[in-house]
C-alpha positions in Angstrom: 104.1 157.5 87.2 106.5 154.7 85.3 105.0 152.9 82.5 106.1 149.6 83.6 107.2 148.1 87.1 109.2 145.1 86.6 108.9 142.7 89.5 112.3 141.3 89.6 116.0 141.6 88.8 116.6 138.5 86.9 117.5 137.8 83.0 113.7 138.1 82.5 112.6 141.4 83.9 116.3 142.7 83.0 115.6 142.1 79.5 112.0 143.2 79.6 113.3 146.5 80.8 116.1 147.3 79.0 114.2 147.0 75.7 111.2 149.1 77.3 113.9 151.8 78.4 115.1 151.7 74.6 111.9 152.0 73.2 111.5 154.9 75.5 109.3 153.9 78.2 109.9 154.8 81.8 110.6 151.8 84.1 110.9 151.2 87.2 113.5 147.4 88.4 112.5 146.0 92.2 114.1 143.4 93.7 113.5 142.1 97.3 117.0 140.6 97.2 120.3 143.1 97.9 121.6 142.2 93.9 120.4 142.4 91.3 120.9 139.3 88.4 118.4 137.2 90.1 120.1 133.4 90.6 122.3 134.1 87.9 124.0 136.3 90.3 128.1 136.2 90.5 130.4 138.2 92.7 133.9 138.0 93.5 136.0 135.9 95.8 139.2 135.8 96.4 139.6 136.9 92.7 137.4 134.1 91.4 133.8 134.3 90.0 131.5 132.8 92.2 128.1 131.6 91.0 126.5 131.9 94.5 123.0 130.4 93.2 125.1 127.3 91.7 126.4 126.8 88.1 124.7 129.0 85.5 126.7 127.5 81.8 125.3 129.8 79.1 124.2 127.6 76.0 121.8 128.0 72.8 121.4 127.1 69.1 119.3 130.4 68.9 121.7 132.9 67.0 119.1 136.0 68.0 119.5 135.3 72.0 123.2 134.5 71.4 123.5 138.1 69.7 121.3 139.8 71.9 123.4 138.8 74.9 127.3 139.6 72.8 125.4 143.3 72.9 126.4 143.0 76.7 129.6 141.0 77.2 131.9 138.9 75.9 131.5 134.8 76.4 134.4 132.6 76.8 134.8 129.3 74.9 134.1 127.2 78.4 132.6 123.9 77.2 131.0 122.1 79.8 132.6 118.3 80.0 131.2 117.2 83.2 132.8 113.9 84.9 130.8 111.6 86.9 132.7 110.3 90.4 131.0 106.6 91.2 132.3 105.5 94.7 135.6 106.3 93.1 135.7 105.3 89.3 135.3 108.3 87.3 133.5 108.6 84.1 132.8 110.9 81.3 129.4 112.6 81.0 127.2 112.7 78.7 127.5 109.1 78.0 129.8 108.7 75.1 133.0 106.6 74.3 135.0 107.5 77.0 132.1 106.4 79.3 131.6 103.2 77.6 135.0 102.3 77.2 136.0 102.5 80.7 132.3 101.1 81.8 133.1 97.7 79.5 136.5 98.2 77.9 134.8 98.5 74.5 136.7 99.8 71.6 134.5 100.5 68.5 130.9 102.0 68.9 129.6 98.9 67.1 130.5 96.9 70.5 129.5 99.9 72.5 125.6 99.5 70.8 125.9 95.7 71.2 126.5 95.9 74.6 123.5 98.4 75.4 121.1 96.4 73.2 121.4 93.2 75.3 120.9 95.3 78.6 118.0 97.0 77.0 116.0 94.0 76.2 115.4 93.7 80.4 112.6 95.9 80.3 109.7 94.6 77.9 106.8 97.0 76.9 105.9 100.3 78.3 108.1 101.5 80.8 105.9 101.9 84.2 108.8 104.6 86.0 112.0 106.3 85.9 113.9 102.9 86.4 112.3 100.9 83.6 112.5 103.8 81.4 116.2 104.5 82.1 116.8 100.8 82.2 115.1 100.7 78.2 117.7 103.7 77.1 120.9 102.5 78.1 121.0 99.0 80.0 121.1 98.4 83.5 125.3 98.9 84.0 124.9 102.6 83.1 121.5 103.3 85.1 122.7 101.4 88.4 126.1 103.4 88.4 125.6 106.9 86.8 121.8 107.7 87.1 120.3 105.9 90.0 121.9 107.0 92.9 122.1 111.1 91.6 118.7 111.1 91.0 117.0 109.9 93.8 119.1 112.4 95.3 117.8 114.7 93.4 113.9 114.1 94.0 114.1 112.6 97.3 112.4 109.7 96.1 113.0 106.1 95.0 113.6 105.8 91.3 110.7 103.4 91.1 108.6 106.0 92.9 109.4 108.3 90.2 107.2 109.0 86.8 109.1 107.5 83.2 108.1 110.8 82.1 111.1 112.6 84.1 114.0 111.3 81.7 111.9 111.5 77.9 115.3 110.9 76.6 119.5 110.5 77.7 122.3 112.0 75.5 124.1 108.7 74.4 127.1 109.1 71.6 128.7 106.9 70.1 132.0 109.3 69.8 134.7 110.4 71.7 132.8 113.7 72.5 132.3 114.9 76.4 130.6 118.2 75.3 127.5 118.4 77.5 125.7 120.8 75.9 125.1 120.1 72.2 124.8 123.7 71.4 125.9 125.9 68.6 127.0 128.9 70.9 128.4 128.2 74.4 130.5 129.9 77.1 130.1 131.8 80.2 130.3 136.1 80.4 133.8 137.5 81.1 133.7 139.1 84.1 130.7 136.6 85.5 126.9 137.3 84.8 126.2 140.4 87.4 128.4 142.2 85.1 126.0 141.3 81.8 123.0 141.9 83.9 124.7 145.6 85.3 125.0 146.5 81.5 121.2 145.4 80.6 120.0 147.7 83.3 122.5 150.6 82.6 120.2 154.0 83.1 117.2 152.0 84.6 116.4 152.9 88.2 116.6 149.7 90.2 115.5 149.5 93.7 116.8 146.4 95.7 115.5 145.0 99.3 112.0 146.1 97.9 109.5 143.5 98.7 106.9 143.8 96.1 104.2 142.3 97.2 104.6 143.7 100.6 104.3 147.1 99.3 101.7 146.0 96.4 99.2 148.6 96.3 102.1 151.7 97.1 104.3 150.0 94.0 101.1 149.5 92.4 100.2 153.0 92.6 103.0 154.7 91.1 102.7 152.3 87.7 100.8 151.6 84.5 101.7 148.2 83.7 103.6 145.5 86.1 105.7 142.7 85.1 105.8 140.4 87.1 108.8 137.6 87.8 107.7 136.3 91.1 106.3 133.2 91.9 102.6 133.2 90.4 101.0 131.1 93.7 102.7 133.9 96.1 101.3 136.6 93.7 97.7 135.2 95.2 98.5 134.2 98.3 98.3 131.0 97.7 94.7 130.9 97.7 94.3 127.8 96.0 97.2 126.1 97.6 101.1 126.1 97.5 103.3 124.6 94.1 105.8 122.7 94.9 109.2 123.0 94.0 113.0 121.4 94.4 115.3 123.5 96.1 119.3 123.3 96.2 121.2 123.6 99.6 125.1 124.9 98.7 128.3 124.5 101.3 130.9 126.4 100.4 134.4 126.5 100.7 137.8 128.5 99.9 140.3 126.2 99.7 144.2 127.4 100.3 144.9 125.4 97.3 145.1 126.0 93.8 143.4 122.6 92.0 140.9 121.0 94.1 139.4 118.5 90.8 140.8 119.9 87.8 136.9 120.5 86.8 134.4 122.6 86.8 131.6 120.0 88.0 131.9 116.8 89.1 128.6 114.8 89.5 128.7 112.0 92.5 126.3 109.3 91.1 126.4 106.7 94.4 123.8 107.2 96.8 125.8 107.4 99.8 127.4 110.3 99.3 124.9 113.1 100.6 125.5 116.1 97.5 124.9 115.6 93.8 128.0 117.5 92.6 131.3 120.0 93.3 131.4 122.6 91.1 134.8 124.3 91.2 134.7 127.9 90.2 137.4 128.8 89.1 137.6 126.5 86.2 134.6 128.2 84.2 136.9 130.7 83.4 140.5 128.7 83.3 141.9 129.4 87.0 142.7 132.8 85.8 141.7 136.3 86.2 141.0 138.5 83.9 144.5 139.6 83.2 145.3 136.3 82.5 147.1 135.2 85.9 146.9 131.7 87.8 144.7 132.1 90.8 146.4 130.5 94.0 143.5 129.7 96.0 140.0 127.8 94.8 136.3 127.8 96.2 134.1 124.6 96.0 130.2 124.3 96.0 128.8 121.0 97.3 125.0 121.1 96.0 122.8 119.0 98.6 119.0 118.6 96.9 116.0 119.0 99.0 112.7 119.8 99.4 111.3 122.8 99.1 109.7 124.6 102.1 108.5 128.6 102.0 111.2 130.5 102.7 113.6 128.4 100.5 114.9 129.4 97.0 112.8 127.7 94.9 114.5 126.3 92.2 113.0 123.5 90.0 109.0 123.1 89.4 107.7 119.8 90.0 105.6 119.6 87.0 103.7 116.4 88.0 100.4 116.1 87.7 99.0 117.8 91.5 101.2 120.6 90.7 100.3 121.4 86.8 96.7 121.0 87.6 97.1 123.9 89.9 99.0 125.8 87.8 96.6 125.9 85.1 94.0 127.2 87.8 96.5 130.2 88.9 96.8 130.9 85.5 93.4 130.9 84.1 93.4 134.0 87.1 96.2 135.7 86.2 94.9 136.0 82.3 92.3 138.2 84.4 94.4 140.7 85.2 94.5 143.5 82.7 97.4 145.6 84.3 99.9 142.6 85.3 101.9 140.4 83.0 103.4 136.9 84.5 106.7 135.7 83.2 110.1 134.0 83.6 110.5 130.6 85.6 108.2 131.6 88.6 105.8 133.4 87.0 105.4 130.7 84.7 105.9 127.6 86.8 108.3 126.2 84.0 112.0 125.2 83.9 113.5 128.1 81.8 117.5 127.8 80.7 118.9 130.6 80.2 118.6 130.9 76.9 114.7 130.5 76.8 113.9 133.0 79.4 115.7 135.8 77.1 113.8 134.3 74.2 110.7 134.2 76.0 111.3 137.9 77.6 111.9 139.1 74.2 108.8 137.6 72.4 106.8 139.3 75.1 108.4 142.6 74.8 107.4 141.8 71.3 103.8 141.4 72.1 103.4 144.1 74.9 105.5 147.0 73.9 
């Protein structure tokens, strides 16, 4: 008998688990995939790092995840400067100098500010959708070209058919500064994640293609307590109906070249072109391997967004109104249950970086253990 089965090989039950081991509990890792890391998941190819479940850029201002995960690995210094390709111009993301420069041929942020206050003043009072709202942040020249077209791709709808609530903010500097992230600690895990993940589960028996909730009441049966990292509406067979989620459709390549866009993501803003971005592998960790050498060949990733259907990865909640209103209701049942506990991003119905699942797996291991 384990004291805990943990539903789930991701950064949440991984963490969960390794600090039960340590404070000497028996556990017990499923996971009804053949890996473990959960979409985090990396492998090799072709002597590159490949993120098969799409970019995963570690990033945090919280010193105690950022500690807990140096336990494991060593980060890089990769800094995310992503670079937006409109129907050919490129520009620099988030929208800073660089952007605002080549949008208007300002020099100085003074004109840069001038120049987004007399676009802002189109939308007057409260913004009634994403449009309006984006329209009332940065002006009209920046919405039309850089977020328009990549997010209707995104949601599959009209940007006017879209809540204001979506984009609460934008990142808009007024210096020459294409970091992405604005966060303390940043980088990606030398070696790729499945190697953090492999040390967090060191001495913890982990069986893979195990389908939990197919075998519920034999896994049930052999544990205490369960943590579970599944999606909560599966969990209950979606008995009150099904949340709904984005999903991300990848197309892969290995190119016999070695520099296909000299970046590790480039977002395509039009709305003609079918996929939101290329990431570019190799580039989170320099073109080299880990000795240090150039790396002849490249792979691509061309991210397509779609709707979800079961059977899909399910990727981002769509936390509109329908589908946090059933939430709650799947909730209020699972705080019922006195021998499972619901976490991570599906468990939870919630949009979890990286660096808030560990947080959040920690405080609960806090709480539970």
């Amino acid at each position: 008998m384990y004291d805990y089965l943990v539903v789930g090989a991701g950064l949440f039950g991984s963490v969960f688990a390794r600090e039960a081991k340590d404070k000497g509990y028996s556990v017990l890792v499923v996971d009804k995939r053949d890996h473990i890391a959960g979409n985090v998941y990396t492998r090799k190819v072709e002597g590159i790092n490949f993120h098969q479940y799409g970019a995963h850029i570690f990033h945090t201002n919280n010193k105690e995840v950022w500690d807990y995960v140096n336990k494991f690995i060593t980060f890089n210094r990769f800094t995310n400067s992503p670079v937006a390709n409109y129907k050919g111009e490129l520009y620099s993301l988030p929208f800073n100098m660089y952007t605002f420069n080549k949008m208007w041929g300002v020099i100085t942020p003074d004109e840069a500010k001038a120049k987004i206050e007399e676009q802002r003043k189109e939308v007057v009072g409260e913004p009634e959708n994403l449009e309006e709202q984006a329209i009332s942040l940065v002006g009209r020249d920046i919405y039309e070209k850089l977020i328009k077209g990549y997010t209707e791709k995104q949601w599959g709808r009209d940007c006017k058919d879209l809540p204001s609530f979506i984009i609460k903010r934008l990142p808009v500097r007024f210096t020459f500064d294409n970091n992405y992230f604005n966060a303390l600690y940043q980088g990606i895990p030398v070696g790729g994640y499945t190697k953090m993940v492999e040390k967090m589960l060191e001495g913890i028996e982990v069986r893979l293609n195990t389908d939990y909730l197919a075998n519920k009441e034999e896994l049930d049966g052999i544990a205490k307590k369960v943590i579970y990292t599944g999606a909560i509406d599966a969990y209950y067979d979606y008995k009150l109906g099904t949340l709904e989620y984005r999903s991300v459709r990848f197309e892969n390549e290995v190119l016999d070249m070695p520099n296909f866009q000299g970046n590790a993501a480039v977002n395509y803003t039009d709305r003609e072109t079918p996929y939101t971005r290329i990431i570019e592998h190799k580039w989170f960790e320099f073109g080299k391997d880990e000795n240090g050498n150039d790396l002849p060949k490249t792979i691509i990733s061309k991210e397509y967004s779609s709707e979800w259907k079961p059977g899909d990865e399910p990727y981002y909640p769509v936390n509109d109104e329908r589908n946090s209103k059933l939430y709650a209701e799947y909730k209020a049942l699972s705080l019922n249950e006195d021998k499972v506990i619901f976490g991570g991003r599906l468990g939870e119905y919630k949009y979890y970086d990286m660096d808030a699942v560990i947080d959040s797996a920690l405080k609960m291991t806090k709480e539970v253990l």
